[in-house]
C-alpha positions in Angstrom: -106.1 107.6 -76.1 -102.4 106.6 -75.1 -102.7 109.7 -72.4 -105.8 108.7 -70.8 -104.9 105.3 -70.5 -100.8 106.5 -68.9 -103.7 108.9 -66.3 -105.7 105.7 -65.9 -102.5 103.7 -64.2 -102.0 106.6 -62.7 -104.5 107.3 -60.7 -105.1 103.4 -60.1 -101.5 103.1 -58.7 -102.9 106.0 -56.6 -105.6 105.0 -55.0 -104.4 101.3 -54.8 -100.8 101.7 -53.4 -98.3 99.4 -52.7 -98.7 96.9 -49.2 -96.5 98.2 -47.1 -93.2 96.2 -46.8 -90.5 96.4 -44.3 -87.3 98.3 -43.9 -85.1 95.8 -43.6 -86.4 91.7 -43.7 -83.7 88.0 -43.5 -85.7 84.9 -44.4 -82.9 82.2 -43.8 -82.8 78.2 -43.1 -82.0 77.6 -39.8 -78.7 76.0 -38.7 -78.6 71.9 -38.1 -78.1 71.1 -34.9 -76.9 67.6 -33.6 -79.2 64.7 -33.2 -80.4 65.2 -29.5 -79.7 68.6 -29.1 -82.7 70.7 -28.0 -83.6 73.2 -30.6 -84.7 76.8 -28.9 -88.2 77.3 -31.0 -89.6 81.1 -31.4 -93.1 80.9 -32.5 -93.6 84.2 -33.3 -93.1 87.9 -31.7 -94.0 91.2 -33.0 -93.9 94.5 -31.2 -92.0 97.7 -31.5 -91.6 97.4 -35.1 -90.0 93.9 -34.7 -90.7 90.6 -36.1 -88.8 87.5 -34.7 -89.5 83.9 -35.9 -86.4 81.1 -34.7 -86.4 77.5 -35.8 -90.0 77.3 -36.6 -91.9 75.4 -39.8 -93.2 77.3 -42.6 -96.7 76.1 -41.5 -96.0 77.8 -38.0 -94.6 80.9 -39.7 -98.3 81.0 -41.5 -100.1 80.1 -38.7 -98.7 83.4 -36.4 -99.2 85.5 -39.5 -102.3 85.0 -40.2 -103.4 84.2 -36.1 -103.9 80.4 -36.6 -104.0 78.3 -33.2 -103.5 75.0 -34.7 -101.6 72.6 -37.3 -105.0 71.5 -37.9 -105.9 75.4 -39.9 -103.2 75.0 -42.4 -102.9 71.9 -45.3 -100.3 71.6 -47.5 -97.5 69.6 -48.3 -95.5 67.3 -45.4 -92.6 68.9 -45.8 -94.2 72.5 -44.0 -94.4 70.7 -41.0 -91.0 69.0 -41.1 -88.9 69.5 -38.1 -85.9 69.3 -40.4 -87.0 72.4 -42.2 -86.5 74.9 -40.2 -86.7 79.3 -40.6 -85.4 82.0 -39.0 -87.3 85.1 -39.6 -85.8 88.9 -38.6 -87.7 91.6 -39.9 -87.7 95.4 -38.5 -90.2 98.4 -39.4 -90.5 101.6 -37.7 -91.1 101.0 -33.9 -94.2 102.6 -33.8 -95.9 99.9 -36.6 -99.0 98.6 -35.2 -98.8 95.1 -34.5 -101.8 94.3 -36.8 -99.5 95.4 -39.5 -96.9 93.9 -38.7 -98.4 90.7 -39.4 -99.6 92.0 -42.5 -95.9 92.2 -43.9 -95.3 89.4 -42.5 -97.8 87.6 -45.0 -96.7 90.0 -47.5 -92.7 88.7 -46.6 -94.0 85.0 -46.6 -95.6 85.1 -49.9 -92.5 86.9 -51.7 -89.7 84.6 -50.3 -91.6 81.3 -50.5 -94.1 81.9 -53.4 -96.8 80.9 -51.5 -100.0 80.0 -53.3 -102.8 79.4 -51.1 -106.8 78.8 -51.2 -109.1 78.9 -47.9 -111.9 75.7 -48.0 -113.8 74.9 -45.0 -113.4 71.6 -43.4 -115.3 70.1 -40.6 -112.4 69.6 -37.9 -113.7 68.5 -34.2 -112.0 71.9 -31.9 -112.7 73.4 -28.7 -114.3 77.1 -28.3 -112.5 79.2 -25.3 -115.7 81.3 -23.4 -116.2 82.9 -20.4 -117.7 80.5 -17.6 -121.1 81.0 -16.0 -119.9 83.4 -13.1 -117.5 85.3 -15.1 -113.7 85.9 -16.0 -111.3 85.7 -12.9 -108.3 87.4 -14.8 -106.1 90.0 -13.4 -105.2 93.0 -15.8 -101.6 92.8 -17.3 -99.4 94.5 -15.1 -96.1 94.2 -16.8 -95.3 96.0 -20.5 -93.2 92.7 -21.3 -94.1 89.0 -22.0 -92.8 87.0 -19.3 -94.0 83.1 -19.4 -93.2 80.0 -18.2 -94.7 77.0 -20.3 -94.9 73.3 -19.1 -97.2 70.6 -19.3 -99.7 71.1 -17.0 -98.8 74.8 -16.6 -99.3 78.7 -18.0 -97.6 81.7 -17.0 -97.8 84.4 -19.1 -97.9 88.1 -18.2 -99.3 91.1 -20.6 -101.4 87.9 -23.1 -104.4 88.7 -24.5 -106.9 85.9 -25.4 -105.7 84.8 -28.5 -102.5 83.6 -27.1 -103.7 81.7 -24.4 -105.9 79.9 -26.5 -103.2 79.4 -29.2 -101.3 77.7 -25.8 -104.1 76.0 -24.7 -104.2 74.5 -28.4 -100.7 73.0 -28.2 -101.4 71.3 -24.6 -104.5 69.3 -26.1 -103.3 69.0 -28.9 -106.3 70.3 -31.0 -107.9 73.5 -32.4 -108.9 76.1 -29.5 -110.5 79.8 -31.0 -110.7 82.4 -28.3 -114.9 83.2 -28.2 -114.7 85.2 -25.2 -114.9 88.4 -26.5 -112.3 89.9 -24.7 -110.1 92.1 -26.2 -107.6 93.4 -23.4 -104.1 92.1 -21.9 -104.1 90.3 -19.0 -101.3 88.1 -16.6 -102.4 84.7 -16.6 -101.3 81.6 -14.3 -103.4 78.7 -14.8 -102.4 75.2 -13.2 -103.6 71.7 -13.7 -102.9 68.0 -13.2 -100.5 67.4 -16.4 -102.5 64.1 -17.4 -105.6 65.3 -17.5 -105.7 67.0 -21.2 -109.0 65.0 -21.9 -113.0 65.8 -19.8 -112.1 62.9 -17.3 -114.8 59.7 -17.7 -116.2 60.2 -13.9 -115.7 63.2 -11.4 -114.2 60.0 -9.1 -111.2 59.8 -11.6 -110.6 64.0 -11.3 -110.2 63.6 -8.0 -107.8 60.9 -7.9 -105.3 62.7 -9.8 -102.7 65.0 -8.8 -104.8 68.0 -9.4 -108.1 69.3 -11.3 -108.2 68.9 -15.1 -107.8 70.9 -17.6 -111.4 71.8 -18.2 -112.1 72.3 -14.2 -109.4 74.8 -13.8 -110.0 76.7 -16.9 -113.4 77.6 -14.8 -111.9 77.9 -11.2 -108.8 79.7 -11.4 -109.9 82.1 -15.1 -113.6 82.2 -15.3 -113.0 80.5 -18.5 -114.4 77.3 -20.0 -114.0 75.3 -23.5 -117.2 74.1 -25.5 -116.5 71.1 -27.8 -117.5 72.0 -31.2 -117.6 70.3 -34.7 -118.7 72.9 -37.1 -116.5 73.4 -39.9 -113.5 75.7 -40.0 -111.6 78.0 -42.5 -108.7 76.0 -43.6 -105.4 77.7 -45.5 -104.3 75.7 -48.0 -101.1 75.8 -49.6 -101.3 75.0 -53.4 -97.9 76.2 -54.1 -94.5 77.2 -52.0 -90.8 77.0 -52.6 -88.6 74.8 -50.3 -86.0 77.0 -50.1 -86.6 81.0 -49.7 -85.4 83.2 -51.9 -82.0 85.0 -50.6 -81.9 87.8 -48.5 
């Protein structure tokens, strides 16, 4: 009896192994910095084995591990999106670790330092759907193995993105959920350009063109072959039941 049941765990430890965790992982508060210093923010990179997270929430560290565009996607208490409470994340793997993996120890990481407990509930949140416009993308294939970006309002350069991040940037510069629907799954370097007001479908085409450029939603179509669909439907939401304020040490 007590034999089969030891050749039971066994084989279920076996055929169920371990997530895979990484080689070496620092979960840390970030330093304070003096009122009206700027804070340099790293929402999230992970390539060559390496994930990097600097000065960033514990609801942005969820929302790049699990490949959430918007504060909107993850509920929980305030204190997740407090300023004040800042991470720095430095975690390293074998350099060959697919990045998909990577952000699975990454949730793996978050869940063992902060005791995360968390349920999903859909919630019907107004968000914009990135597509590909009537005549087609306009988007020249990534031609550099690095990131390079420049980010300002009103402005995207980014080399070597895929779709995912552009609409995760897209996200912060209206300030509401954007989910990449285009289908596209390769890397491409994108420069996109628009008057820095216009964030919002401008009331008549009279008030686009007295601005100092096209909006948002007509260069999306004339300079990528892209386009955003307001939608309403309702959205998976992560909800945090349960997390520590402080991570557990290193």
């Amino acid at each position: 009896m007590y034999l089969r049941l030891a050749l039971l765990i066994v084989l279920t430890f076996v055929a169920y192994p371990q997530s895979p965790t990484f080689d070496v992982a620092s979960v840390k508060p970030s330093p304070s910095v003096p009122l009206g210093q700027n804070i340099d923010i790293n929402l999230g990179m992970a390539r060559r084995g390496e994930v990097v997270l600097a000065n960033t929430t514990l609801s942005e560290c969820i929302r790049f591990a699990y490949g959430l565009v918007s504060q909107d996607q993850v509920a929980g208490p305030d204190w997740i999106n407090d300023r004040e409470t800042r991470f720095d994340i430095l975690a390293k793997a074998a350099d060959d670790t697919p990045h998909d993996q990577l952000l699975l120890m990454l949730r793996s990481l978050l869940d063992e330092r902060f005791k995360l407990q968390f349920h999903h509930e859909p919630r019907r949140i107004p968000h914009y759907t990135l597509v590909i416009a009537k005549n087609g993308p306009k988007l020249n294939p990534a031609t550099l193995d690095a990131a390079r970006q420049s980010y300002a309002k009103g402005r995207i350069y980014h080399s070597n993105t895929g779709m995912p991040t552009l609409a995760m940037l897209l996200s912060r510069q209206l300030r509401q959920t954007v989910l990449d629907m285009t289908g596209l799954t390769g890397t491409y370097d994108v420069q996109l350009e628009w008057a820095p007001d216009l964030t919002q479908p401008p009331e008549t085409k009279e008030a686009e063109e007295r601005a100092a450029g096209p909006s948002i939603f007509t260069a999306l179509p004339e300079q990528l072959g892209l386009k955003l669909e307001a939608r309403k439907d309702p959205l998976d939401v992560l909800v945090i039941d349960r997390a520590e304020r402080a991570p557990l040490p290193n």
